[in-house]
Biopython code that builds the backbone (N, CA, C, O; Angstrom):
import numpy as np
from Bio.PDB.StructureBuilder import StructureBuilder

atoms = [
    (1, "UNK", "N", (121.262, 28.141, 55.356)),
    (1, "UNK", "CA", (120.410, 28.107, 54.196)),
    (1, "UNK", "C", (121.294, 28.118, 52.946)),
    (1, "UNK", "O", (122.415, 28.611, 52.820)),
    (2, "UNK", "N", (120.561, 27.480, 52.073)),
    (2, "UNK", "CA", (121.853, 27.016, 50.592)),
    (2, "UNK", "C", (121.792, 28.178, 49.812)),
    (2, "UNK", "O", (120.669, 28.642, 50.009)),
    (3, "UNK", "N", (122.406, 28.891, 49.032)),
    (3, "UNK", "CA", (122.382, 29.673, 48.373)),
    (3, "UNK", "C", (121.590, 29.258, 47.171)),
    (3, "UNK", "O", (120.895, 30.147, 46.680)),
    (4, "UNK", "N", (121.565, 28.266, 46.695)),
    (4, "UNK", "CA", (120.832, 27.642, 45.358)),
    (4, "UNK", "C", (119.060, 27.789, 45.563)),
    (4, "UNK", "O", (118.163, 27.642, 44.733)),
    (5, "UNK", "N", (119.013, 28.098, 46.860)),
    (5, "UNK", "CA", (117.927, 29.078, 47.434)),
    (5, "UNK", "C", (116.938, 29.822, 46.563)),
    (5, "UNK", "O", (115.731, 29.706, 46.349)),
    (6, "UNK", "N", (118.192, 30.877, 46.011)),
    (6, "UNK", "CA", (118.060, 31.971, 45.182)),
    (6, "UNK", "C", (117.877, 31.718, 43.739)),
    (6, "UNK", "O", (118.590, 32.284, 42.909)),
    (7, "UNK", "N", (116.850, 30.801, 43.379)),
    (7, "UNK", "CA", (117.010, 29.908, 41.867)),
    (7, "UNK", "C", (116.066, 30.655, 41.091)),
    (7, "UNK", "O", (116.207, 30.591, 39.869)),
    (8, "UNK", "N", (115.047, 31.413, 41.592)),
    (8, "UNK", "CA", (113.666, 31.804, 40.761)),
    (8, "UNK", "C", (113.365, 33.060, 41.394)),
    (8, "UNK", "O", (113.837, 33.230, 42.518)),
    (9, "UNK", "N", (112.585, 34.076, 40.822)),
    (9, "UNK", "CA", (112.458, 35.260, 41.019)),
    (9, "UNK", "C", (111.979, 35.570, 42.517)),
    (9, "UNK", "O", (112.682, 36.236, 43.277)),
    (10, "UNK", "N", (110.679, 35.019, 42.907)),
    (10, "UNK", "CA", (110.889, 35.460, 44.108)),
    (10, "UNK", "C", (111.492, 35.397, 44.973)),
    (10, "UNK", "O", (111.573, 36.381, 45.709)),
    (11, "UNK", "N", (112.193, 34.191, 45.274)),
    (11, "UNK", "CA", (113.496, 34.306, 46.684)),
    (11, "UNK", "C", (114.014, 35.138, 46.073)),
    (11, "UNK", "O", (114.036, 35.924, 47.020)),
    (12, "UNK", "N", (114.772, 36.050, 44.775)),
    (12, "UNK", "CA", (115.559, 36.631, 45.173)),
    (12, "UNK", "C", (115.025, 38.019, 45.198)),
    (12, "UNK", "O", (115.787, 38.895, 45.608)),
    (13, "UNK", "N", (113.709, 38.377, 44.783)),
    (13, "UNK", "CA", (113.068, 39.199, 45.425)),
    (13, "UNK", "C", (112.814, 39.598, 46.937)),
    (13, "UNK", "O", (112.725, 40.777, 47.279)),
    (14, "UNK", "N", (112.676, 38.289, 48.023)),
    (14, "UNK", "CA", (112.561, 38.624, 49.201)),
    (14, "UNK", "C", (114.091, 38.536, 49.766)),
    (14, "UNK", "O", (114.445, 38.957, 50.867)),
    (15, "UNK", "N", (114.961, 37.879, 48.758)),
    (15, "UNK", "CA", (116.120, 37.979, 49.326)),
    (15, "UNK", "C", (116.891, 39.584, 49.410)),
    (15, "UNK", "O", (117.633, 40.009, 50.295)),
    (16, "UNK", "N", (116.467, 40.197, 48.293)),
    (16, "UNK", "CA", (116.495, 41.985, 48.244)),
    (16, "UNK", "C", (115.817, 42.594, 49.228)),
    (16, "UNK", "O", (116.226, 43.637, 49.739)),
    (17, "UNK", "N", (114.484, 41.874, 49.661)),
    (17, "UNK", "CA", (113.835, 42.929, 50.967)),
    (17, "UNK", "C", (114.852, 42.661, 52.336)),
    (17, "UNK", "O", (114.829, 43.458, 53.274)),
    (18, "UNK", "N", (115.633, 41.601, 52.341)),
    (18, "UNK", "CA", (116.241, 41.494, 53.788)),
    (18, "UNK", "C", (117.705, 42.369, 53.466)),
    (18, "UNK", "O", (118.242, 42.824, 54.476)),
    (19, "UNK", "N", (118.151, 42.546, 52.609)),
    (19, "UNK", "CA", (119.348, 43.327, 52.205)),
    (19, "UNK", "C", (118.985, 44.682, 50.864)),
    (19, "UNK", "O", (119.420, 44.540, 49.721)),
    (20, "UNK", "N", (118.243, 45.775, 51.233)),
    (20, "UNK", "CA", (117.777, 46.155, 50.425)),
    (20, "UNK", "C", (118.861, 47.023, 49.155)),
    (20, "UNK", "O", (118.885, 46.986, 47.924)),
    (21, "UNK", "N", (119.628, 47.725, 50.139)),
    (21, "UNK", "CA", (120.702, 48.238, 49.589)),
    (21, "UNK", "C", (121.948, 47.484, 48.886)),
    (21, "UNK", "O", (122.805, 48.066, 48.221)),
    (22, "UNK", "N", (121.903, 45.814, 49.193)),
    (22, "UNK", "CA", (123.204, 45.398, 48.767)),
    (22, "UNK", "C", (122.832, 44.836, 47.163)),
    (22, "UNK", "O", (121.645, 44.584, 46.960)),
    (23, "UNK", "N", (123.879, 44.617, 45.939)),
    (23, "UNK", "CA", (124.056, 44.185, 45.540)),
    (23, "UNK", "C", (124.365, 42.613, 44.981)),
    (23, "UNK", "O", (125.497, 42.195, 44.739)),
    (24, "UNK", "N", (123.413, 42.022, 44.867)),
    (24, "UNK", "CA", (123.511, 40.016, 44.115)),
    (24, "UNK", "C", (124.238, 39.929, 43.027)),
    (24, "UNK", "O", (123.897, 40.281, 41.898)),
    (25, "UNK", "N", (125.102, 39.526, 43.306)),
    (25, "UNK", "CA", (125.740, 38.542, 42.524)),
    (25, "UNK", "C", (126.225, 37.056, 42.275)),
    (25, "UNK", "O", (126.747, 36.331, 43.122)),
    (26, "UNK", "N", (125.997, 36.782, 41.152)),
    (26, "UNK", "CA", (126.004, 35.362, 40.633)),
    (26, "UNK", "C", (127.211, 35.119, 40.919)),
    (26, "UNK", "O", (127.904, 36.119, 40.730)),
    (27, "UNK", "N", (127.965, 33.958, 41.411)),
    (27, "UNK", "CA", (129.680, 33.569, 41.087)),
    (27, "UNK", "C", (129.857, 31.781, 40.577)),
    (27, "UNK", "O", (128.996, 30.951, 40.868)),
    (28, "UNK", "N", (130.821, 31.519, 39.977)),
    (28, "UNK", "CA", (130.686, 30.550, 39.184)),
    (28, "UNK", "C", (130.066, 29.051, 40.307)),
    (28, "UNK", "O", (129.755, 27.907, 39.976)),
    (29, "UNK", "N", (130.088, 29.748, 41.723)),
    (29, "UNK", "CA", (129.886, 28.731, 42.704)),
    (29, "UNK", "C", (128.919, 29.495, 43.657)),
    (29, "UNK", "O", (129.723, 30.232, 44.228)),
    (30, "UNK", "N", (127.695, 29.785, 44.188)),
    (30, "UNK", "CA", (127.428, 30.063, 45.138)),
    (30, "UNK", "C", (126.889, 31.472, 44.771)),
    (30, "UNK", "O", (126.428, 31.585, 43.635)),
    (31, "UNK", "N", (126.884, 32.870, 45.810)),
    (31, "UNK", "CA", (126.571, 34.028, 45.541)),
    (31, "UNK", "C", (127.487, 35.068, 46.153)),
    (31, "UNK", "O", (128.450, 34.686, 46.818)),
    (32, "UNK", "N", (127.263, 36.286, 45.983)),
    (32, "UNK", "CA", (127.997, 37.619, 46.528)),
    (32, "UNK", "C", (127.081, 38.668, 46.700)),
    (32, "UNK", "O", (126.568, 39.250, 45.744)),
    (33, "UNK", "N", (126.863, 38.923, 47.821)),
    (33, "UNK", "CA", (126.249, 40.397, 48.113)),
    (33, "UNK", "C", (127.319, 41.575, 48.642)),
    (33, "UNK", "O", (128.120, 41.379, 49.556)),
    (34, "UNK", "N", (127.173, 42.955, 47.831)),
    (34, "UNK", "CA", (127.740, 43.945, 48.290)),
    (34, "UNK", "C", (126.885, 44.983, 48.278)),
    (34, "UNK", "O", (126.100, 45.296, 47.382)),
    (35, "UNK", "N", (127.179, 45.789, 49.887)),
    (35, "UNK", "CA", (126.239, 46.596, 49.801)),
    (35, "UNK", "C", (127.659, 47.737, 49.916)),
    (35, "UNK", "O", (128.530, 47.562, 50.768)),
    (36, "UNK", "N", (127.700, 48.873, 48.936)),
    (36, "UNK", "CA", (127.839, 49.939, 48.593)),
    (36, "UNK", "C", (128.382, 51.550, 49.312)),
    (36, "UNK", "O", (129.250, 52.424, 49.289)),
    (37, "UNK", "N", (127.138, 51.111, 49.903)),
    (37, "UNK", "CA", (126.594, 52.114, 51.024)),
    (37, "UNK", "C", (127.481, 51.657, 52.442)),
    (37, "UNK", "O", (128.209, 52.570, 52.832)),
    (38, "UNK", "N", (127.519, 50.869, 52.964)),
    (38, "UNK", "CA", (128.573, 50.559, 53.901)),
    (38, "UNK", "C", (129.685, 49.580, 53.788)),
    (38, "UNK", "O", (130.143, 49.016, 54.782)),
    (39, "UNK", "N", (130.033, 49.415, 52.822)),
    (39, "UNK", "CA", (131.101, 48.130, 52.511)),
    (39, "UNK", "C", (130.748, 46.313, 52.836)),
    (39, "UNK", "O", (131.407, 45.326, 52.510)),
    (40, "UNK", "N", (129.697, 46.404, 53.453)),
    (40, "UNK", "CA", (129.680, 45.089, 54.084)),
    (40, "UNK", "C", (129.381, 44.262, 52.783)),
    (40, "UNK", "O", (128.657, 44.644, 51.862)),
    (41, "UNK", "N", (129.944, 43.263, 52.843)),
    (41, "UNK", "CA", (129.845, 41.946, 51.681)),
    (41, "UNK", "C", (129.396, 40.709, 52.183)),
    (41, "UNK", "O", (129.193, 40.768, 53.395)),
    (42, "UNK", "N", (129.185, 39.685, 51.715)),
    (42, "UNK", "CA", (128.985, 38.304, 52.005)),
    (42, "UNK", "C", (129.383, 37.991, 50.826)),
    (42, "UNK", "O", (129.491, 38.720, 49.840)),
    (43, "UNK", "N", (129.774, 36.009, 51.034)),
    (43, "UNK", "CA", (130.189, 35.102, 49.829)),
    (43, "UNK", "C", (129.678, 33.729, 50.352)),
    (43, "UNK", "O", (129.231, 33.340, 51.431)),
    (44, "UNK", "N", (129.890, 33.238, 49.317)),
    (44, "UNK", "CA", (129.259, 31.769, 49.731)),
    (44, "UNK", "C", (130.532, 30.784, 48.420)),
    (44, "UNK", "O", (130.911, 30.881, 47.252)),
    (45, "UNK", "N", (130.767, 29.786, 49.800)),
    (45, "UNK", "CA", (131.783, 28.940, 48.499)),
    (45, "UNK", "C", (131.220, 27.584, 49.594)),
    (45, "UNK", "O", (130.982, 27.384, 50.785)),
    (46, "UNK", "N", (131.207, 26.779, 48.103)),
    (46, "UNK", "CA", (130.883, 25.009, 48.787)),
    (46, "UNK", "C", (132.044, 24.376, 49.694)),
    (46, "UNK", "O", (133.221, 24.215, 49.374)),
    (47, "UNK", "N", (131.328, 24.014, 51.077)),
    (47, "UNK", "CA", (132.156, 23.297, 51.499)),
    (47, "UNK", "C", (132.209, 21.863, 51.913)),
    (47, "UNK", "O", (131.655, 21.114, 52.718)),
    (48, "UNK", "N", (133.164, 21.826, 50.959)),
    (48, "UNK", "CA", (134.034, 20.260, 50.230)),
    (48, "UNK", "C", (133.748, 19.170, 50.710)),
    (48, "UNK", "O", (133.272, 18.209, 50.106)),
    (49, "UNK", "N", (134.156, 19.285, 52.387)),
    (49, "UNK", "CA", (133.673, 18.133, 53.049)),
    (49, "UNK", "C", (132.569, 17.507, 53.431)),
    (49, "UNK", "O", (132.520, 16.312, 53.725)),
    (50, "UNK", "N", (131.298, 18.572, 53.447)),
    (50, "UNK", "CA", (129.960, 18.352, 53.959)),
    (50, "UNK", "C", (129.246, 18.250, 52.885)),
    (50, "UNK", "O", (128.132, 17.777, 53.109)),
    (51, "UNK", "N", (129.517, 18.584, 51.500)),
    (51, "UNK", "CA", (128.353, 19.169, 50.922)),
    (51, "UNK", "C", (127.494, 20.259, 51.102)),
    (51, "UNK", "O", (126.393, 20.354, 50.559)),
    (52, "UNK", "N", (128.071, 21.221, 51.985)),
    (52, "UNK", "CA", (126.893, 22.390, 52.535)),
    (52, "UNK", "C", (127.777, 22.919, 51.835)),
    (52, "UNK", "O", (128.491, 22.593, 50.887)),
    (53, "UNK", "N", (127.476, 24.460, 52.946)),
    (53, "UNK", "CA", (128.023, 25.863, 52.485)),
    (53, "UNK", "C", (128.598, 26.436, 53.394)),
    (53, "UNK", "O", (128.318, 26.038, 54.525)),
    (54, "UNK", "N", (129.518, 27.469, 53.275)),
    (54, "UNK", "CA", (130.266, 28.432, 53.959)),
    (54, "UNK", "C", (130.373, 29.583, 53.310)),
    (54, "UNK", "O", (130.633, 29.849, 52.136)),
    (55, "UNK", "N", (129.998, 30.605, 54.789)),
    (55, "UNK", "CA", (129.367, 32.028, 54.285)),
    (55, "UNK", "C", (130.510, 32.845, 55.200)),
    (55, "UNK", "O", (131.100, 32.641, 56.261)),
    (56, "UNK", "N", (130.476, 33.932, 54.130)),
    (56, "UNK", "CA", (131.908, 34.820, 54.713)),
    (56, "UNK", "C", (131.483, 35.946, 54.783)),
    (56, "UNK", "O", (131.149, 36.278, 53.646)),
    (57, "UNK", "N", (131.293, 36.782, 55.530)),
    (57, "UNK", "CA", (130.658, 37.865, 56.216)),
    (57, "UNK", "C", (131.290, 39.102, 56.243)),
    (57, "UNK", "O", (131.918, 38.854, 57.273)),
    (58, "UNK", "N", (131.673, 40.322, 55.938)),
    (58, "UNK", "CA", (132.195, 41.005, 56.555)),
    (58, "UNK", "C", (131.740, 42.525, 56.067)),
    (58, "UNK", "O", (131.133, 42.745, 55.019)),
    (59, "UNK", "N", (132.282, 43.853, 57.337)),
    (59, "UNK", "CA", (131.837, 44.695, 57.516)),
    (59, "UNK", "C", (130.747, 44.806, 58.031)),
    (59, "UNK", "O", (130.232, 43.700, 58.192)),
    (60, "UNK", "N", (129.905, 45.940, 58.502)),
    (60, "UNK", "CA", (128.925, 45.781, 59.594)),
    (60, "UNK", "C", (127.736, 45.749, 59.383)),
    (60, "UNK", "O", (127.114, 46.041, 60.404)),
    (61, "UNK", "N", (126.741, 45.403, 58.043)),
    (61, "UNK", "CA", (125.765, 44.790, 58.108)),
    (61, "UNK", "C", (126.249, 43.396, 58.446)),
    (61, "UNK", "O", (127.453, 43.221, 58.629)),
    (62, "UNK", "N", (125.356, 42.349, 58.545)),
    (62, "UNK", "CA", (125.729, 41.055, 58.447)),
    (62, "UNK", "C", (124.359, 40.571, 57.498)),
    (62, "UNK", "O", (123.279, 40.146, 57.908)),
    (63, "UNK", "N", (124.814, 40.796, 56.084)),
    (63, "UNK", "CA", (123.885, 40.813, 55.294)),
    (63, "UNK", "C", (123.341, 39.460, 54.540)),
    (63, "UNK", "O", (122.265, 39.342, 53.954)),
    (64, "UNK", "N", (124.433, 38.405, 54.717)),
    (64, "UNK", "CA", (124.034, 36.980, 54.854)),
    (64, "UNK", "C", (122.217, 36.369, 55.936)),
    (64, "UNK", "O", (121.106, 35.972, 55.586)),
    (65, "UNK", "N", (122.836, 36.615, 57.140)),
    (65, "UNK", "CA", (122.151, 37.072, 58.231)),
    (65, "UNK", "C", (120.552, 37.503, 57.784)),
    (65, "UNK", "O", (119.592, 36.733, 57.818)),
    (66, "UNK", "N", (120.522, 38.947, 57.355)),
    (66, "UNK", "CA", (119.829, 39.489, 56.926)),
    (66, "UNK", "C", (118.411, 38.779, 55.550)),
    (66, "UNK", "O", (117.215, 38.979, 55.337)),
    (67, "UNK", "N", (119.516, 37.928, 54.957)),
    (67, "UNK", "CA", (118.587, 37.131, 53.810)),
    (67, "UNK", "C", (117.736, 36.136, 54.455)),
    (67, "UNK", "O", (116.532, 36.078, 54.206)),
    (68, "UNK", "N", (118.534, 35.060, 55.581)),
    (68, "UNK", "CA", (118.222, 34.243, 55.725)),
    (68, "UNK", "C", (117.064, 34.748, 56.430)),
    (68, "UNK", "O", (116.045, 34.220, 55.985)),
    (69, "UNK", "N", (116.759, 35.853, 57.681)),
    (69, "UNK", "CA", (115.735, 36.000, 58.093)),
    (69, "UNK", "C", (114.313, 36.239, 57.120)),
    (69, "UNK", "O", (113.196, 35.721, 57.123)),
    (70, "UNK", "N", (114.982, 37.313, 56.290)),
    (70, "UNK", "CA", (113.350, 37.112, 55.140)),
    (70, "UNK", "C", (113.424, 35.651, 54.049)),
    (70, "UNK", "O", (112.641, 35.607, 53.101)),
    (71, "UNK", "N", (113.896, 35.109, 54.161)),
    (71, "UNK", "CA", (113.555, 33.879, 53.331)),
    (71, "UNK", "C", (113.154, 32.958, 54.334)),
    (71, "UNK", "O", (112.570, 31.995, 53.838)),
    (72, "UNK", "N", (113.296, 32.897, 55.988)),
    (72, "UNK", "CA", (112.735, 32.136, 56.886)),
    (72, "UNK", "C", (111.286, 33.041, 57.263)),
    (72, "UNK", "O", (110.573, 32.504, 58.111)),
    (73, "UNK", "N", (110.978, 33.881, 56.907)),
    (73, "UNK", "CA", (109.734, 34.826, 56.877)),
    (73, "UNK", "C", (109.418, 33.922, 55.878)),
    (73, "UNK", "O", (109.127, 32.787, 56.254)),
    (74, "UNK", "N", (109.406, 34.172, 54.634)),
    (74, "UNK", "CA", (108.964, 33.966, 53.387)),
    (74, "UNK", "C", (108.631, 32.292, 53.547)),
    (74, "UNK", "O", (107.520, 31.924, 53.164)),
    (75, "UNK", "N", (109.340, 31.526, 53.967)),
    (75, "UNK", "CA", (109.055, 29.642, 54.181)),
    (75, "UNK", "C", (108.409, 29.706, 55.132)),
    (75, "UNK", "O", (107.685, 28.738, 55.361)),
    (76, "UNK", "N", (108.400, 30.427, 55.726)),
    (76, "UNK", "CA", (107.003, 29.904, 56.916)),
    (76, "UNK", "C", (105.794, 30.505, 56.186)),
    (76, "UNK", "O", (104.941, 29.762, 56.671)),
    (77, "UNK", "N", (105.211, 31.196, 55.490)),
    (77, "UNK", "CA", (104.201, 31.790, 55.050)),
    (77, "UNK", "C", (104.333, 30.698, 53.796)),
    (77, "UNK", "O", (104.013, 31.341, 52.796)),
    (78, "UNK", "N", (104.600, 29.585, 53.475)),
    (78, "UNK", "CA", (104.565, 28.821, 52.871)),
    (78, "UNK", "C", (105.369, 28.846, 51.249)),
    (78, "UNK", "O", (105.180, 28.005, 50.370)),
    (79, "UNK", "N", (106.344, 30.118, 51.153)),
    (79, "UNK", "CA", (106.885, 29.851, 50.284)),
    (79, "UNK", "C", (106.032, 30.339, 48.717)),
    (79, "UNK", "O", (106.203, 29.849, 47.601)),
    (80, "UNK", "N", (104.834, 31.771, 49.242)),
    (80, "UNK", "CA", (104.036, 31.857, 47.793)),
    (80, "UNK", "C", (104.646, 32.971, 47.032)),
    (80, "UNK", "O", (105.561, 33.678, 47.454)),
    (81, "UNK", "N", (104.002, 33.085, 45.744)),
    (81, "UNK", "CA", (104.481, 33.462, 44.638)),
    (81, "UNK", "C", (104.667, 35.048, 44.984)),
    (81, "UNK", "O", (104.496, 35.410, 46.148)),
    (82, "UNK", "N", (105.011, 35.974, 43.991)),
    (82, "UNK", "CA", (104.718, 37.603, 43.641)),
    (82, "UNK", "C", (103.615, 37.940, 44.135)),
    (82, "UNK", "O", (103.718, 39.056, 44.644)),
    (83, "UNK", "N", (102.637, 37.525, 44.229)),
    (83, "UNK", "CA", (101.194, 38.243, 43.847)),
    (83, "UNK", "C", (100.996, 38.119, 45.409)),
    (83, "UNK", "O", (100.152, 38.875, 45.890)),
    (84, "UNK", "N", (101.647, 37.285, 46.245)),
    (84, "UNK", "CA", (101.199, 37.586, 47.669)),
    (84, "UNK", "C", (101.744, 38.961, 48.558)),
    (84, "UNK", "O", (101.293, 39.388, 49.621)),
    (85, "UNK", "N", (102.815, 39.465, 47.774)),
    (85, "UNK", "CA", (103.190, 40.790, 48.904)),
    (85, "UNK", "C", (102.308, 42.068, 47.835)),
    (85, "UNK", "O", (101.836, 42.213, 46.707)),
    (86, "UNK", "N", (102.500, 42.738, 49.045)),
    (86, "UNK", "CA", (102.010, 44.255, 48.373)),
    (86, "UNK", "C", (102.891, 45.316, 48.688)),
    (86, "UNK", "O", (104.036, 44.919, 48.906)),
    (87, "UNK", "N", (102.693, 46.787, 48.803)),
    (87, "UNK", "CA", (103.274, 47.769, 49.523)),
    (87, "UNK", "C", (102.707, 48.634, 49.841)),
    (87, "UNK", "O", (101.548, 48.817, 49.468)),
    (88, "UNK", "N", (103.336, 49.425, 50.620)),
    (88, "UNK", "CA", (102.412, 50.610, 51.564)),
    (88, "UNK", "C", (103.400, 51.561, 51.467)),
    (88, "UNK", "O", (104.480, 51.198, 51.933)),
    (89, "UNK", "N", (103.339, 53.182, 50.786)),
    (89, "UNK", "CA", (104.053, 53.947, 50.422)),
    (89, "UNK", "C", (103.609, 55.492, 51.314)),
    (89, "UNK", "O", (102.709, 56.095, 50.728)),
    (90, "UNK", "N", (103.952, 55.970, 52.207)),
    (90, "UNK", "CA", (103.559, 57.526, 52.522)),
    (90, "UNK", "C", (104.206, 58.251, 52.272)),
    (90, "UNK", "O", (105.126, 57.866, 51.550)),
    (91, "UNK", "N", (104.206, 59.427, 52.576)),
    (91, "UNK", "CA", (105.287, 60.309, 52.436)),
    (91, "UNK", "C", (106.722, 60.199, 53.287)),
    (91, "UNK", "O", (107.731, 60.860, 53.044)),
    (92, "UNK", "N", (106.603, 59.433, 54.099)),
    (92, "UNK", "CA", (107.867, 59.215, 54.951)),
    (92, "UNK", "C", (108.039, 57.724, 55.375)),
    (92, "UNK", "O", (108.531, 57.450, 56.470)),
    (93, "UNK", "N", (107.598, 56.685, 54.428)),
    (93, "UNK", "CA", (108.033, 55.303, 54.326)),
    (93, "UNK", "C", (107.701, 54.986, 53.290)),
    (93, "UNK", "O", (107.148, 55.699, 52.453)),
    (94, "UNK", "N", (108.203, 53.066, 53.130)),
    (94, "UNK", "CA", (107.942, 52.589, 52.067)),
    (94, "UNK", "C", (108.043, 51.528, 53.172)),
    (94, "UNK", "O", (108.711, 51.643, 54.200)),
    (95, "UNK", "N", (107.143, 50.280, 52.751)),
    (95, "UNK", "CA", (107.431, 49.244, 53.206)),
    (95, "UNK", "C", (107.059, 47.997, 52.319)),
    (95, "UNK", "O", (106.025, 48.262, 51.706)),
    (96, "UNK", "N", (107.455, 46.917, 52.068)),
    (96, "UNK", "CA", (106.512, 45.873, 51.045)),
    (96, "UNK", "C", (106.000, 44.779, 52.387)),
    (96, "UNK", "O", (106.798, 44.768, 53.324)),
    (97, "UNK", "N", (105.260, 44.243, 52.482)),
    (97, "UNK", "CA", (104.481, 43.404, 52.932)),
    (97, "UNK", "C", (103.990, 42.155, 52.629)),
    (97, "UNK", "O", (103.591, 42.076, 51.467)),
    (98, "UNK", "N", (103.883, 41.121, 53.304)),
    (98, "UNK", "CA", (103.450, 39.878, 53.250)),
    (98, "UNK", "C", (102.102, 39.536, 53.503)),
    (98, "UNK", "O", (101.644, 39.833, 54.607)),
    (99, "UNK", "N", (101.377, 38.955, 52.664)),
    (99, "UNK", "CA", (100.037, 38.848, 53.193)),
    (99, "UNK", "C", (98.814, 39.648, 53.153)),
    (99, "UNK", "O", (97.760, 39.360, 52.586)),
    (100, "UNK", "N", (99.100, 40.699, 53.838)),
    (100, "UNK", "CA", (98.380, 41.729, 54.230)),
    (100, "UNK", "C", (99.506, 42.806, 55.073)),
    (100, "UNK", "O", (100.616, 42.423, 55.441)),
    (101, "UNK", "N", (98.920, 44.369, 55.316)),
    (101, "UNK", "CA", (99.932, 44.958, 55.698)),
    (101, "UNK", "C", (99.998, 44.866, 57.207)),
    (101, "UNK", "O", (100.965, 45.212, 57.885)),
    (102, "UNK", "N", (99.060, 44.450, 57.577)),
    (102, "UNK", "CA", (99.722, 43.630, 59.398)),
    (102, "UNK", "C", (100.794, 42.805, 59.475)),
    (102, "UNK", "O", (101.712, 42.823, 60.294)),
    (103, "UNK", "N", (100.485, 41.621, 57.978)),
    (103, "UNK", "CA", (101.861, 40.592, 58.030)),
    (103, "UNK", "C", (103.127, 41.143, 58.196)),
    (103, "UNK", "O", (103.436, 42.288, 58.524)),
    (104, "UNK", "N", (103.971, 39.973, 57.870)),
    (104, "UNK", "CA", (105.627, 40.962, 57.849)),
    (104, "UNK", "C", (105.608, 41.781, 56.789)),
    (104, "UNK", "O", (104.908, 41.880, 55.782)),
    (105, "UNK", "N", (106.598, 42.387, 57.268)),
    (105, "UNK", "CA", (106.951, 43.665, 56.401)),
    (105, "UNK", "C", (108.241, 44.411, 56.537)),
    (105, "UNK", "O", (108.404, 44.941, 57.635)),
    (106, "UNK", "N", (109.123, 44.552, 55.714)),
    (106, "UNK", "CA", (110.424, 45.057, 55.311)),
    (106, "UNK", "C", (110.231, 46.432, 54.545)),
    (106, "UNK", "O", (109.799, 46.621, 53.408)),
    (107, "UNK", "N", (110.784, 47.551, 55.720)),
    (107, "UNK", "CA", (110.951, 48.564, 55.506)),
    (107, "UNK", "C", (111.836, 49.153, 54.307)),
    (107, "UNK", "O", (112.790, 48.375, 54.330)),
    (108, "UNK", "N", (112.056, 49.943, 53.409)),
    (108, "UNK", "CA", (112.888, 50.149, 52.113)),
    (108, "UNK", "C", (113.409, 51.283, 52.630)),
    (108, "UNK", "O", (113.059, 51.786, 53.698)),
    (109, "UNK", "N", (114.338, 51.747, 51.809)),
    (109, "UNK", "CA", (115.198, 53.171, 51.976)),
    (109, "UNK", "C", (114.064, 53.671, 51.538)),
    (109, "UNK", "O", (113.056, 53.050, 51.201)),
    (110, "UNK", "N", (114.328, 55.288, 51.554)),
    (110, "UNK", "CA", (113.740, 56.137, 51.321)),
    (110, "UNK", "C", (114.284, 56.532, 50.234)),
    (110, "UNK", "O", (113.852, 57.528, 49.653)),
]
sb = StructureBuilder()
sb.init_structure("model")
sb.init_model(0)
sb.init_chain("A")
sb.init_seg("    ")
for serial, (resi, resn, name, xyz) in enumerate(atoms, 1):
    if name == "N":
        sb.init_residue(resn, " ", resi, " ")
    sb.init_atom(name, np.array(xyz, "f"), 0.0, 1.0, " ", f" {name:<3s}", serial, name[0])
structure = sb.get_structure()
């Protein structure tokens, strides 16, 4: 998945629910996630020959990984705006939700 992905608020909103703890960053090419909390990073730099991308992974989330699954959540539910997730908060979770709270749903820190 292309990083240019991440162009408008909600991908990078659901791109935060699949990596909740890491850090986005912009780079003059592509993106950077660092998550903090366990060192794990990702990068993205164009590669030259294909026109795609190459993603560099490391430490033990695999938080690249992690995006692409909620943004392949998020494109199969057709790709809708803010106003389609909600959340569900108790005293001992948080979760935001797709759809409805049966749909998917990405658990948050506490």
């Amino acid at each position: 998945m292309s990083p240019n992905l991440l162009d408008d608020a909600t991908s990078v909103f659901v791109a935060q629910l699949g990596a909740p703890s890491a850090e986005l960053v912009g780079l003059t090419e592509g993106i950077a996630l660092i998550d903090a909390a366990t060192g794990s990073q990702t990068w993205t730099e164009s590669d030259d020959a294909g026109g795609g991308w190459k993603v560099h992974q490391d430490g033990p989330l695999r938080l690249w990984d992690r995006v692409e699954e909620a943004l392949g959540i998020w494109q199969s539910a057709g790709a809708p705006d803010l106003s389609a997730f909600g959340m569900t908060v108790t005293e001992w979770d948080q979760a935001v939700w797709l759809g409805d709270p049966e749909g998917p749903c990405w658990r948050l820190p506490a």
